[in-house]
mmCIF file as gemmi writes it, N, C-alpha and C atoms, coordinates in Angstrom:
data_model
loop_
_atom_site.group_PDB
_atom_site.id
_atom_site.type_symbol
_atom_site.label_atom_id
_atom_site.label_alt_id
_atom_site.label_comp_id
_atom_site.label_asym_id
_atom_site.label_entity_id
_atom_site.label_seq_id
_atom_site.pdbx_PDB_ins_code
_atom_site.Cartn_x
_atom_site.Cartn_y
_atom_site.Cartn_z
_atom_site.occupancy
_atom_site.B_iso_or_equiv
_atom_site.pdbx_formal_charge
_atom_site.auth_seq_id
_atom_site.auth_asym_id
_atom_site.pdbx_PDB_model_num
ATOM 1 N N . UNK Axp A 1 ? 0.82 -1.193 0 1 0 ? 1 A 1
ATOM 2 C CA . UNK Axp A 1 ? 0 0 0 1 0 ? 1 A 1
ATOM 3 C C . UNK Axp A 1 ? 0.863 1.256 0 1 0 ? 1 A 1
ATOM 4 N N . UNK Axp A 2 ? 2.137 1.419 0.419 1 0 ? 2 A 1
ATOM 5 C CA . UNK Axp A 2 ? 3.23 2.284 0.806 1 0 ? 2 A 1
ATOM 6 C C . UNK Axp A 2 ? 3.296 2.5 -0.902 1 0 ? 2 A 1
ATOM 7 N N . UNK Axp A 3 ? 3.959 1.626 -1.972 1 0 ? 3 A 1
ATOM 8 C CA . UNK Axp A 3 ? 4.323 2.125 -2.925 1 0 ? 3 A 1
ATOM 9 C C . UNK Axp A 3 ? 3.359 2.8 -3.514 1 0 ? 3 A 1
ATOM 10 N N . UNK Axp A 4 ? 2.253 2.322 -3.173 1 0 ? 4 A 1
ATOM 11 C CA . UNK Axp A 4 ? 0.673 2.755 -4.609 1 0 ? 4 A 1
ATOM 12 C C . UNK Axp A 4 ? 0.273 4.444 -4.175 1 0 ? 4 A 1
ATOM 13 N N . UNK Axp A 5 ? 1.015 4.406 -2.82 1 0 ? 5 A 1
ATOM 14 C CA . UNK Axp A 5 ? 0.813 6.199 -2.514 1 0 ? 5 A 1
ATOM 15 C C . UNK Axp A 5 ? 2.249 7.102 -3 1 0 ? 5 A 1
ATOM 16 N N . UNK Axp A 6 ? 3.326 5.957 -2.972 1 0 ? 6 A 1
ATOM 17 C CA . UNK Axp A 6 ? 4.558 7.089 -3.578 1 0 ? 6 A 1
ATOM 18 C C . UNK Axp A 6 ? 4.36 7.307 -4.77 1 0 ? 6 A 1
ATOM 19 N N . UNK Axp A 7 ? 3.579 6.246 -5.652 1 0 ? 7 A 1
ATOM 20 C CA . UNK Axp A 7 ? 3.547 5.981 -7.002 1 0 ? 7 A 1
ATOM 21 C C . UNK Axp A 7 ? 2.631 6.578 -7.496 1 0 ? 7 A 1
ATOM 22 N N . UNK Axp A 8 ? 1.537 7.123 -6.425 1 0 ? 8 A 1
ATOM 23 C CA . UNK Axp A 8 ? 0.363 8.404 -6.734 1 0 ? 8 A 1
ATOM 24 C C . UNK Axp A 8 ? 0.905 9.658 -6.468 1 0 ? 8 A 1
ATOM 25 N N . UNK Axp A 9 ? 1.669 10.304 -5.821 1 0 ? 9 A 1
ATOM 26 C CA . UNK Axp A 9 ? 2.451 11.362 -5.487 1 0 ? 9 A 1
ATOM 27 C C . UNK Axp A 9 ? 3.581 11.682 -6.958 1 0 ? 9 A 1
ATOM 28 N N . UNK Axp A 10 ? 3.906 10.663 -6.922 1 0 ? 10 A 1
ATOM 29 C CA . UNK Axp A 10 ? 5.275 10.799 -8.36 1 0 ? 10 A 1
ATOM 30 C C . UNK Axp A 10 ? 4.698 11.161 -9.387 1 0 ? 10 A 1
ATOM 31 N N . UNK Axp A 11 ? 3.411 10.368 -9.776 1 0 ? 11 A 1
ATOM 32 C CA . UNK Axp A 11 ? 2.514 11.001 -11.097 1 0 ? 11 A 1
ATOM 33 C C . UNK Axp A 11 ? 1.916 11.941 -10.877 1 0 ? 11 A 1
ATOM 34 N N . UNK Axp A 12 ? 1.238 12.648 -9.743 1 0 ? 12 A 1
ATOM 35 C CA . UNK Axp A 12 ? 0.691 14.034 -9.243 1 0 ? 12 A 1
ATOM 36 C C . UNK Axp A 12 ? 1.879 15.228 -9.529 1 0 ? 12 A 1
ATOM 37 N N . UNK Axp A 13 ? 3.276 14.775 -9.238 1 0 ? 13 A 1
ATOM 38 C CA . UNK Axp A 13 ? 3.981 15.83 -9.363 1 0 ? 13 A 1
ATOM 39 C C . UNK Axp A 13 ? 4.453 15.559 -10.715 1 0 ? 13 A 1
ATOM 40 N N . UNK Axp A 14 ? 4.582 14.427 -11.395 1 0 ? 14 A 1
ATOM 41 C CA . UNK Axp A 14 ? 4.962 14.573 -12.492 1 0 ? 14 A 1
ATOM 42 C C . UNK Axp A 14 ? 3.961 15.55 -13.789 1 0 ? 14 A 1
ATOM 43 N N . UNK Axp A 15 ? 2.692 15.005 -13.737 1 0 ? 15 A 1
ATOM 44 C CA . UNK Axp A 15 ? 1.949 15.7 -14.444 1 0 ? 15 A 1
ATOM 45 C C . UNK Axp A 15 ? 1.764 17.094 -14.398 1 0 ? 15 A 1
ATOM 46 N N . UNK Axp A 16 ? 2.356 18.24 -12.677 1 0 ? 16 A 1
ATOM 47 C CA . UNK Axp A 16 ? 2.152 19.237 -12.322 1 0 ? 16 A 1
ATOM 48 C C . UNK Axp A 16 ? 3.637 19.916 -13.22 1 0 ? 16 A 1
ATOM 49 N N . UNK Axp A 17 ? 4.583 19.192 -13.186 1 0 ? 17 A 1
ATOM 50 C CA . UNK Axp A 17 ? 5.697 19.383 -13.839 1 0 ? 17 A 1
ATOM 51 C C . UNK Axp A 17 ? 5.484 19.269 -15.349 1 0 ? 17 A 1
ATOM 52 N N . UNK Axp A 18 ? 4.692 18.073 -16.094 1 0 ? 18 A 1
ATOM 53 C CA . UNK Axp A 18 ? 4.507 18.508 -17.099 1 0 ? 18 A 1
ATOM 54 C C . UNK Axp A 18 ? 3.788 19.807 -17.871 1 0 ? 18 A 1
ATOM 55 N N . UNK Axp A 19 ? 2.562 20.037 -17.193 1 0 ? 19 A 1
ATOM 56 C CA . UNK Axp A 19 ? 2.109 21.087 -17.427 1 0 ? 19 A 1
ATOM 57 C C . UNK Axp A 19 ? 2.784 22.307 -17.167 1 0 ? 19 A 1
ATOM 58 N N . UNK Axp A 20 ? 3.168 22.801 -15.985 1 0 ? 20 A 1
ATOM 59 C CA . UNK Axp A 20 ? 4.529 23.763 -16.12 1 0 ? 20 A 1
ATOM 60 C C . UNK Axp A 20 ? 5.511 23.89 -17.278 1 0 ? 20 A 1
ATOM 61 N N . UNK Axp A 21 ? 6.128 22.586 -17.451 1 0 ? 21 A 1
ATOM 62 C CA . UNK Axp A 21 ? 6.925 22.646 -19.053 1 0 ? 21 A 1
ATOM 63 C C . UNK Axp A 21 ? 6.111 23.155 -19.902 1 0 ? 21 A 1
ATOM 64 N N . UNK Axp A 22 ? 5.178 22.824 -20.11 1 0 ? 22 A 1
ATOM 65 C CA . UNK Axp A 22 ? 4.369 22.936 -21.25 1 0 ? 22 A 1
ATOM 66 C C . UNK Axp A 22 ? 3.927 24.168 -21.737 1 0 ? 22 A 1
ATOM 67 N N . UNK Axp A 23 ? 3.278 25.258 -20.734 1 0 ? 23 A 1
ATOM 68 C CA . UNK Axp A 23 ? 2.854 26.612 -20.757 1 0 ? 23 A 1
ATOM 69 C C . UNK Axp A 23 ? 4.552 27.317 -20.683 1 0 ? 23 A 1
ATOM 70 N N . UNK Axp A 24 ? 5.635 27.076 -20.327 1 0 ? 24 A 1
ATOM 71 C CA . UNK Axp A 24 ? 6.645 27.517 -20.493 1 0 ? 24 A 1
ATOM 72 C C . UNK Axp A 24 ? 7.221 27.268 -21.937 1 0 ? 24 A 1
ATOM 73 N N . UNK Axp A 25 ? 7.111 26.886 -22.183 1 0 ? 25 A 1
ATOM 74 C CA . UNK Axp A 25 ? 7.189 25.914 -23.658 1 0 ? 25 A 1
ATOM 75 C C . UNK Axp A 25 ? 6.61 26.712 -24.61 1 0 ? 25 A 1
ATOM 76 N N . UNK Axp A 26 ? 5.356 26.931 -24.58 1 0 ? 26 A 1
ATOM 77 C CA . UNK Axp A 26 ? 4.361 27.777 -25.741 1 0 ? 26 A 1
ATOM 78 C C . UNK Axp A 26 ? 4.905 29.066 -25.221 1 0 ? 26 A 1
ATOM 79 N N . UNK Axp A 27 ? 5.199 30.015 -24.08 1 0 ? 27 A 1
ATOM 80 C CA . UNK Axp A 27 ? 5.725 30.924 -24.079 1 0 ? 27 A 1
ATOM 81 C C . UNK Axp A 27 ? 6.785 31.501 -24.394 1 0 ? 27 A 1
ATOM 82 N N . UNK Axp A 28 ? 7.957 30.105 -24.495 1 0 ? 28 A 1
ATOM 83 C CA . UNK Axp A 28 ? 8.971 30.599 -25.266 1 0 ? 28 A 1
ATOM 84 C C . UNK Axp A 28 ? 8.757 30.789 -26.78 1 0 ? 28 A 1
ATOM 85 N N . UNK Axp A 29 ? 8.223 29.96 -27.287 1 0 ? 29 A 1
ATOM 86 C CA . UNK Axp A 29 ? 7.552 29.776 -28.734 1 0 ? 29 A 1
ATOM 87 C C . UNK Axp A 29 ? 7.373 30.759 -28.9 1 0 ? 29 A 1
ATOM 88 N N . UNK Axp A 30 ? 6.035 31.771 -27.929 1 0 ? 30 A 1
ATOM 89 C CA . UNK Axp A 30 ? 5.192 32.526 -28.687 1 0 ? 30 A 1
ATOM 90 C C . UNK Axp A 30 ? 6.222 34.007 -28.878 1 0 ? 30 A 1
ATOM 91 N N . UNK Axp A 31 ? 7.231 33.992 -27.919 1 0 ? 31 A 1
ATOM 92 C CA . UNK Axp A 31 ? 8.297 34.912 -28.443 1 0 ? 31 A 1
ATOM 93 C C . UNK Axp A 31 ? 9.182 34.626 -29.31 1 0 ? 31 A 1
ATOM 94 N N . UNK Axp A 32 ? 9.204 33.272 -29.828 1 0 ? 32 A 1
ATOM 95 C CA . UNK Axp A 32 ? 10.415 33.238 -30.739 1 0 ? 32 A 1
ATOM 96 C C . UNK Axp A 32 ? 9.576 33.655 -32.286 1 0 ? 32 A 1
ATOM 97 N N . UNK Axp A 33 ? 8.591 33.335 -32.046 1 0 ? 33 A 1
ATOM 98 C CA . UNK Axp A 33 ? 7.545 33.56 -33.503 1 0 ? 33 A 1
ATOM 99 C C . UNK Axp A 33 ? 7.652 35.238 -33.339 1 0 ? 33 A 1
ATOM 100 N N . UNK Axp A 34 ? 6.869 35.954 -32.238 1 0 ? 34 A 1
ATOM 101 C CA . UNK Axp A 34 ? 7.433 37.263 -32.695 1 0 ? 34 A 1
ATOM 102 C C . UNK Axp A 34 ? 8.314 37.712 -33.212 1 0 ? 34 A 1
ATOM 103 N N . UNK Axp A 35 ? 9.892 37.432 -32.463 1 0 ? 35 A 1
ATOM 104 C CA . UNK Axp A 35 ? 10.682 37.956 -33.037 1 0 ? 35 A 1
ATOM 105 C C . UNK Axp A 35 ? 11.051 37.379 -34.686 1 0 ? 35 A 1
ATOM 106 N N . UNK Axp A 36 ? 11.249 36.051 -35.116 1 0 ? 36 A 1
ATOM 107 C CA . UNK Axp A 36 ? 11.034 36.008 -36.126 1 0 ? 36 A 1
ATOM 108 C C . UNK Axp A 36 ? 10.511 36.862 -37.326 1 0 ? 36 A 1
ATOM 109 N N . UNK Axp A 37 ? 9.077 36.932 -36.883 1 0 ? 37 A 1
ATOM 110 C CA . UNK Axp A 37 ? 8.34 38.082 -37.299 1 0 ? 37 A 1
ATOM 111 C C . UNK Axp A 37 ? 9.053 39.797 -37.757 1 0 ? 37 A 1
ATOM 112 N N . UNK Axp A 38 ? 9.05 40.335 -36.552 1 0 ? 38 A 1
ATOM 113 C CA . UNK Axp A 38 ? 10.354 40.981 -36.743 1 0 ? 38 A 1
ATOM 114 C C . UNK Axp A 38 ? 11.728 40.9 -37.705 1 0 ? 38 A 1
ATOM 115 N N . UNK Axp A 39 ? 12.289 39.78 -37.18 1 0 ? 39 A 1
ATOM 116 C CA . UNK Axp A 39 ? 13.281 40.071 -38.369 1 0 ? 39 A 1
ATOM 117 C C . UNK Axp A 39 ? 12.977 39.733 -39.892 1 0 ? 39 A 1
ATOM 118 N N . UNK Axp A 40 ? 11.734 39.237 -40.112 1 0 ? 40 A 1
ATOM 119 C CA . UNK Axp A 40 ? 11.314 39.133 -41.346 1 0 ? 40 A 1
ATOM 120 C C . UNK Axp A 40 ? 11.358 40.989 -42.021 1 0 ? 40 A 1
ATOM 121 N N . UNK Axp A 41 ? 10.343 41.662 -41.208 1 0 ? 41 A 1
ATOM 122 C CA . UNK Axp A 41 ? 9.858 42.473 -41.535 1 0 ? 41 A 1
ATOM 123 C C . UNK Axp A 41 ? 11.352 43.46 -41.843 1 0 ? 41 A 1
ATOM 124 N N . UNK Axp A 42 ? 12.084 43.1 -40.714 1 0 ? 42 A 1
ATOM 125 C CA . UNK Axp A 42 ? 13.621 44.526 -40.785 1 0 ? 42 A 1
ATOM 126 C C . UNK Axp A 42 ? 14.04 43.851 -41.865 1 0 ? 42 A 1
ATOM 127 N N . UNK Axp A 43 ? 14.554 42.262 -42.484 1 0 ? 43 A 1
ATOM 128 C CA . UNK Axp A 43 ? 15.366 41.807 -43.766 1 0 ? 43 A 1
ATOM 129 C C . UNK Axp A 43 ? 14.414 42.887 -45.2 1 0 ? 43 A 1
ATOM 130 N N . UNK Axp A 44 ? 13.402 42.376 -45.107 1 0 ? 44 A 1
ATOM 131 C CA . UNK Axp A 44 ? 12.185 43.235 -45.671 1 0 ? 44 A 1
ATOM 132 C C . UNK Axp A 44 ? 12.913 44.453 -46.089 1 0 ? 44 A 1
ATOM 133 N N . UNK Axp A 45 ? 12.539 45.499 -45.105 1 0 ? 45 A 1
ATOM 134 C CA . UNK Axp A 45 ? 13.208 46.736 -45.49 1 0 ? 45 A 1
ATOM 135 C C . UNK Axp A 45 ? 14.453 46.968 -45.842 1 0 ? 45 A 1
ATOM 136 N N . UNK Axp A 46 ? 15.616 45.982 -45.124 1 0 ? 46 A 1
ATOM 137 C CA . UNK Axp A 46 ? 17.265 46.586 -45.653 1 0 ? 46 A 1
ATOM 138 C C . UNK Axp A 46 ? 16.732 45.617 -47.208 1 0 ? 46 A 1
ATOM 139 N N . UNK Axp A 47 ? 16.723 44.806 -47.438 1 0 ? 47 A 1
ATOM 140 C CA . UNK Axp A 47 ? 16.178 44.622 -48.959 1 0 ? 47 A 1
ATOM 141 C C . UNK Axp A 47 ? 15.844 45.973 -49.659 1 0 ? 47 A 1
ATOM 142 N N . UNK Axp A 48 ? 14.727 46.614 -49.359 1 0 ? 48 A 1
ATOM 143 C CA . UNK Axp A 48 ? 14.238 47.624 -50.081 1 0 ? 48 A 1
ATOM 144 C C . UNK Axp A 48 ? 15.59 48.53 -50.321 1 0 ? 48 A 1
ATOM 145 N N . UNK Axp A 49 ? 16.002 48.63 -49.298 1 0 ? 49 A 1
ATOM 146 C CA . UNK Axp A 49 ? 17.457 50.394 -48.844 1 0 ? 49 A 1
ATOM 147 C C . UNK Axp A 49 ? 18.212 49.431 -49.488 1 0 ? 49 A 1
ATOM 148 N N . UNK Axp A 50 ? 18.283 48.775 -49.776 1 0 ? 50 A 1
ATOM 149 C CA . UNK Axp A 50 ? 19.536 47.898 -51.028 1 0 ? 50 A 1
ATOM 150 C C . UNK Axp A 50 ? 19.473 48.375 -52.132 1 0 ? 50 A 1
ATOM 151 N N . UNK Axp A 51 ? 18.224 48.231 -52.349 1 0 ? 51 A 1
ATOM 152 C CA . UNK Axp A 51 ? 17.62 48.396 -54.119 1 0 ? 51 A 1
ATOM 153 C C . UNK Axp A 51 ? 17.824 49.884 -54.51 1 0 ? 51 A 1
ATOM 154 N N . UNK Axp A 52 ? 17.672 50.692 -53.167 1 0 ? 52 A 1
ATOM 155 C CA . UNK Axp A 52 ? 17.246 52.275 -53.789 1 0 ? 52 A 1
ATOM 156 C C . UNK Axp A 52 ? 18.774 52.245 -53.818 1 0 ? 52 A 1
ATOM 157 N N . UNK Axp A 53 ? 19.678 51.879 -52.775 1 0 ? 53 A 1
ATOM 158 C CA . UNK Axp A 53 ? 21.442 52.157 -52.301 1 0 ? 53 A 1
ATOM 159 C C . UNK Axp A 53 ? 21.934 51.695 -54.195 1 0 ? 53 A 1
ATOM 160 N N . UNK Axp A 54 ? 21.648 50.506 -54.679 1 0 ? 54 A 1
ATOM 161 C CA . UNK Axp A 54 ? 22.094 50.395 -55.454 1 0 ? 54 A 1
ATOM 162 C C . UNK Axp A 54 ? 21.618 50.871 -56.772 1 0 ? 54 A 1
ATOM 163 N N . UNK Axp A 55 ? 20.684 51.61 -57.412 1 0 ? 55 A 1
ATOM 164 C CA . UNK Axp A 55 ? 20.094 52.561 -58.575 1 0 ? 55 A 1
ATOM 165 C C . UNK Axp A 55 ? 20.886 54.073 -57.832 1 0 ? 55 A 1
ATOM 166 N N . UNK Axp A 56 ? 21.523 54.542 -56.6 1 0 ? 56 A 1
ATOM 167 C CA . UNK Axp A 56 ? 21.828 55.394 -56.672 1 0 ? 56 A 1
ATOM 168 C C . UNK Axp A 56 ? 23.195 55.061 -56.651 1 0 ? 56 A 1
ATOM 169 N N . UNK Axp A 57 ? 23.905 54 -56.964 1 0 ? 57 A 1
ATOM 170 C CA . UNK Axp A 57 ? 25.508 53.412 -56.772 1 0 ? 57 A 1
ATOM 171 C C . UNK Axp A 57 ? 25.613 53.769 -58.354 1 0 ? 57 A 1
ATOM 172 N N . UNK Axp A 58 ? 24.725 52.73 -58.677 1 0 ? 58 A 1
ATOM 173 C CA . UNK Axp A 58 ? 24.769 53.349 -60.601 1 0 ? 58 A 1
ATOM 174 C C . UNK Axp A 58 ? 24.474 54.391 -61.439 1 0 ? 58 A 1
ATOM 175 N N . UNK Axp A 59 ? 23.703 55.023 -60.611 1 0 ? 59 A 1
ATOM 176 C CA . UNK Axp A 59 ? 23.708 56.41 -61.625 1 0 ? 59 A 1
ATOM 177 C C . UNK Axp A 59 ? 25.199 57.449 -61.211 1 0 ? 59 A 1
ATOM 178 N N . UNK Axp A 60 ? 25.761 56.784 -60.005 1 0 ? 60 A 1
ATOM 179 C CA . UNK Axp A 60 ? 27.064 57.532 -59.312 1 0 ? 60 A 1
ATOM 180 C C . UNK Axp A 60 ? 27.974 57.685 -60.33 1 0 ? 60 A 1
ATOM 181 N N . UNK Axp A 61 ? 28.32 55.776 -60.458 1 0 ? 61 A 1
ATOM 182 C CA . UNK Axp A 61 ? 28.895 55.626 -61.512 1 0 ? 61 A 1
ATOM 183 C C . UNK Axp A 61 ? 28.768 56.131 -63.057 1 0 ? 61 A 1
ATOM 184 N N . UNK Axp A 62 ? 27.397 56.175 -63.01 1 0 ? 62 A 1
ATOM 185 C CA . UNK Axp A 62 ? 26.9 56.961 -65.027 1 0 ? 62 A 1
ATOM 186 C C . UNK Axp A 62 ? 27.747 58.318 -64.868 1 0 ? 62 A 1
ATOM 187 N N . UNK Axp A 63 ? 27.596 58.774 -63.737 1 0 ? 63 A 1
ATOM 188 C CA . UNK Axp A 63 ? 28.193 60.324 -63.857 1 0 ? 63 A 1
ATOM 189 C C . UNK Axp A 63 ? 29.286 60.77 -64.01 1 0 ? 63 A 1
ATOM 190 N N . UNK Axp A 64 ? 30.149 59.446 -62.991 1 0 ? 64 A 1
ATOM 191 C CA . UNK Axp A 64 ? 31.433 60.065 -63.133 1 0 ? 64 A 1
ATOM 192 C C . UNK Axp A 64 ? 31.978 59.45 -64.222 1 0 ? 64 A 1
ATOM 193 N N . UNK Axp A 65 ? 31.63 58.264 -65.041 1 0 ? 65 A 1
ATOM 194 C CA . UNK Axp A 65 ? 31.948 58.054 -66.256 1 0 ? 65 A 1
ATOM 195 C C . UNK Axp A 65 ? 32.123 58.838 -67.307 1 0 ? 65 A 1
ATOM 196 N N . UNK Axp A 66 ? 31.272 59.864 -67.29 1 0 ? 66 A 1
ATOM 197 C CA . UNK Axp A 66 ? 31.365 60.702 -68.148 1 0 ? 66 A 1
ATOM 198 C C . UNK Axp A 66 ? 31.541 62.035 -67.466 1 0 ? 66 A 1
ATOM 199 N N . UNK Axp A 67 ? 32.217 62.494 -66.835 1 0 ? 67 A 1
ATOM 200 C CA . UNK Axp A 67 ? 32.88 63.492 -66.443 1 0 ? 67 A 1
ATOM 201 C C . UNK Axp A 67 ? 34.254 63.406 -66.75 1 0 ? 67 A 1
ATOM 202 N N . UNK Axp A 68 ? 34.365 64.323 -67.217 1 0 ? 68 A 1
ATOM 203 C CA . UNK Axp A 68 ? 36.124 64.872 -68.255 1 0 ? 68 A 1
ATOM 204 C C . UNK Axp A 68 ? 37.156 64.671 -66.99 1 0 ? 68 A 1
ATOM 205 N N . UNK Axp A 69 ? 37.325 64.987 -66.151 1 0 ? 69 A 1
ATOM 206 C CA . UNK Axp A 69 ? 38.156 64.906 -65.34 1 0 ? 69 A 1
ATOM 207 C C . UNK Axp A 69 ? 38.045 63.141 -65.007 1 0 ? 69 A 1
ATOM 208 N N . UNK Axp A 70 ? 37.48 62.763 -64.188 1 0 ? 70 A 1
ATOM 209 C CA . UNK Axp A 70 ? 37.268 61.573 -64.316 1 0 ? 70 A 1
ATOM 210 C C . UNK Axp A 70 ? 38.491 60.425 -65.401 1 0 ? 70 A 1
ATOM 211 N N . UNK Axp A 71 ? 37.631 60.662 -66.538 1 0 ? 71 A 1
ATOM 212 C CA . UNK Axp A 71 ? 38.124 60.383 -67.613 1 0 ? 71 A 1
ATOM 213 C C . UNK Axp A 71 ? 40.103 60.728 -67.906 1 0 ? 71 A 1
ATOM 214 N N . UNK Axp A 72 ? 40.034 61.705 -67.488 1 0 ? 72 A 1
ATOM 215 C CA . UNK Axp A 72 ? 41.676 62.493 -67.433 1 0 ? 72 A 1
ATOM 216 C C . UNK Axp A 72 ? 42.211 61.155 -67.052 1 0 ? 72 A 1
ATOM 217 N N . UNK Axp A 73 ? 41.868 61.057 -65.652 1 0 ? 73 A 1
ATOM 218 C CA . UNK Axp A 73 ? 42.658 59.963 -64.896 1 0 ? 73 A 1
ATOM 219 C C . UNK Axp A 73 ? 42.824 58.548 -64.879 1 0 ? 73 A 1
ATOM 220 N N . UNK Axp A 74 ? 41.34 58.212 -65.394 1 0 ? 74 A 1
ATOM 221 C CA . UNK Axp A 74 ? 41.109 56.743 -65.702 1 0 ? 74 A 1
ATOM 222 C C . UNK Axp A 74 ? 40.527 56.574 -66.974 1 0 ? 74 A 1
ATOM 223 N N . UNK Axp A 75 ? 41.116 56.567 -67.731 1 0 ? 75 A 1
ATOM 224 C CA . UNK Axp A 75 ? 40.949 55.926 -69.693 1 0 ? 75 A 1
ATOM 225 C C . UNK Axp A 75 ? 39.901 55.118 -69.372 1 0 ? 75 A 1
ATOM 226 N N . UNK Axp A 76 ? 39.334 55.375 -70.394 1 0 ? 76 A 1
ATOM 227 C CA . UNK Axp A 76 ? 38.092 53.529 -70.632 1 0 ? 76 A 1
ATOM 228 C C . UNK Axp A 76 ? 39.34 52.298 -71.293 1 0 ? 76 A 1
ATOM 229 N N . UNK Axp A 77 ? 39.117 51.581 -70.693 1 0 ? 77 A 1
ATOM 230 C CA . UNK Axp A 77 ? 39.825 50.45 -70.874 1 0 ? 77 A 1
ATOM 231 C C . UNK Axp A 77 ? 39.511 50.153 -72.235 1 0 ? 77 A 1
ATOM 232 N N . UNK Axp A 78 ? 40.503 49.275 -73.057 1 0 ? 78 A 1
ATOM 233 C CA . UNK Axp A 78 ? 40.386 49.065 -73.784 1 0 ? 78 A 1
ATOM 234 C C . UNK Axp A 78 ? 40.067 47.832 -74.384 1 0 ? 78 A 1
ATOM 235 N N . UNK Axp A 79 ? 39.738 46.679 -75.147 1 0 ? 79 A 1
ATOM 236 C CA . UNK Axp A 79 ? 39.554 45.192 -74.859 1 0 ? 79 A 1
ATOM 237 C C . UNK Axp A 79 ? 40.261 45.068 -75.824 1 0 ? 79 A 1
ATOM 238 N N . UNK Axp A 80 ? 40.995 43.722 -75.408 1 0 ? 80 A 1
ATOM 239 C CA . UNK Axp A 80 ? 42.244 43.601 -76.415 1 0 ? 80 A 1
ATOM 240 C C . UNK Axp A 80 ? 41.451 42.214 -76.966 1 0 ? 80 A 1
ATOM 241 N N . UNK Axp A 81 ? 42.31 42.196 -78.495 1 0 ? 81 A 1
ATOM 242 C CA . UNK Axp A 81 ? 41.754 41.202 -79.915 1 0 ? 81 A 1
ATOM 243 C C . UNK Axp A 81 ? 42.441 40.203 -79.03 1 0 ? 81 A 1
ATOM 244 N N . UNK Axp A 82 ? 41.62 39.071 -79.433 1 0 ? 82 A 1
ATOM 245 C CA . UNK Axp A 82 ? 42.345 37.285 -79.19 1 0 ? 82 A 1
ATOM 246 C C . UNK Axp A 82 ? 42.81 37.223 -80.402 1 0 ? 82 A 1
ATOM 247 N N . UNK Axp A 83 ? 44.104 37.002 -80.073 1 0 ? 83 A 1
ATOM 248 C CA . UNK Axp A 83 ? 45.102 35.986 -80.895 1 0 ? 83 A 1
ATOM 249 C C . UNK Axp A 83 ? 44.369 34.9 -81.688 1 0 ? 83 A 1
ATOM 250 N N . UNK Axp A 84 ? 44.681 35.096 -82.926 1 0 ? 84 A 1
ATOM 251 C CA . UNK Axp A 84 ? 43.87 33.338 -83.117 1 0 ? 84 A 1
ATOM 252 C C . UNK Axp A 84 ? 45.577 32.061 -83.129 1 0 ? 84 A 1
ATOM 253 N N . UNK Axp A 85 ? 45.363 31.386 -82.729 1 0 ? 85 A 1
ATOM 254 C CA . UNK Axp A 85 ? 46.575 30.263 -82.341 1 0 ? 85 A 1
ATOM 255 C C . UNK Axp A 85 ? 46.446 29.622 -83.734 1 0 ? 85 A 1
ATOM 256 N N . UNK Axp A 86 ? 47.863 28.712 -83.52 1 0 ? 86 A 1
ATOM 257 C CA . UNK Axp A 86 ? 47.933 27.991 -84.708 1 0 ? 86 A 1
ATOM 258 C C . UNK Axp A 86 ? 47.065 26.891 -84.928 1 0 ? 86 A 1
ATOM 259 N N . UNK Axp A 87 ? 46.712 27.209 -85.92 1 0 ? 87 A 1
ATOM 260 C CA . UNK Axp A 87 ? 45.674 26.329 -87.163 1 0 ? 87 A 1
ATOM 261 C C . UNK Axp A 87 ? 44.665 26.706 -87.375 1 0 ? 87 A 1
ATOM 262 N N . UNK Axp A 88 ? 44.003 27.802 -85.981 1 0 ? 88 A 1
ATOM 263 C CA . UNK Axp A 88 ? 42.666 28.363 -86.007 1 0 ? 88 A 1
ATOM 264 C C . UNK Axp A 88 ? 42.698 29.421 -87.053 1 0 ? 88 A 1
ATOM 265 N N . UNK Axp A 89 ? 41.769 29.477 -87.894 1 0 ? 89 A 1
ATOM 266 C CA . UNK Axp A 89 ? 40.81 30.55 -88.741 1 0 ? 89 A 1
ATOM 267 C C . UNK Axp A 89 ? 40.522 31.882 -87.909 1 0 ? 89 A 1
């Protein structure tokens, strides 16, 4: 009769312990889903500030391409002819 009461006590506290895990459990969850959330939304925007950062990287570049000074200092490269090797046409 001794064990069937330790053995009712062990499952009383065990189940009180499970449920504790459990609501601790969904509470960590329910913050990890927020923040998730969050960093969805901030990747989101530096995405966007990428797109505008880079249409204003290239028109940087359109400009100073064609600015004379510019140009002074750095030639447009030139592309050099391939060799044709022996036997090639």
């Amino acid at each position: 009769m001794d064990t069937l009461i330790k053995a009712d006590i062990f499952f009383f506290i065990a189940s009180i312990a499970t449920v504790v895990l459990t609501i601790m459990a969904s509470y960590l969850l329910y913050y990890f889903i927020k923040a998730g959330k969050n960093l969805y939304f901030l990747s989101d925007a530096l995405k966007g500030g990428f797109k505008d950062s880079e249409e204003f990287v290239n028109d940087l570049k359109d400009r100073l391409e064609e600015n004379m000074v510019f140009r002074l200092f750095f030639p447009p490269v030139r592309k050099k002819r391939k060799s044709l090797g022996k036997g090639e046409n």
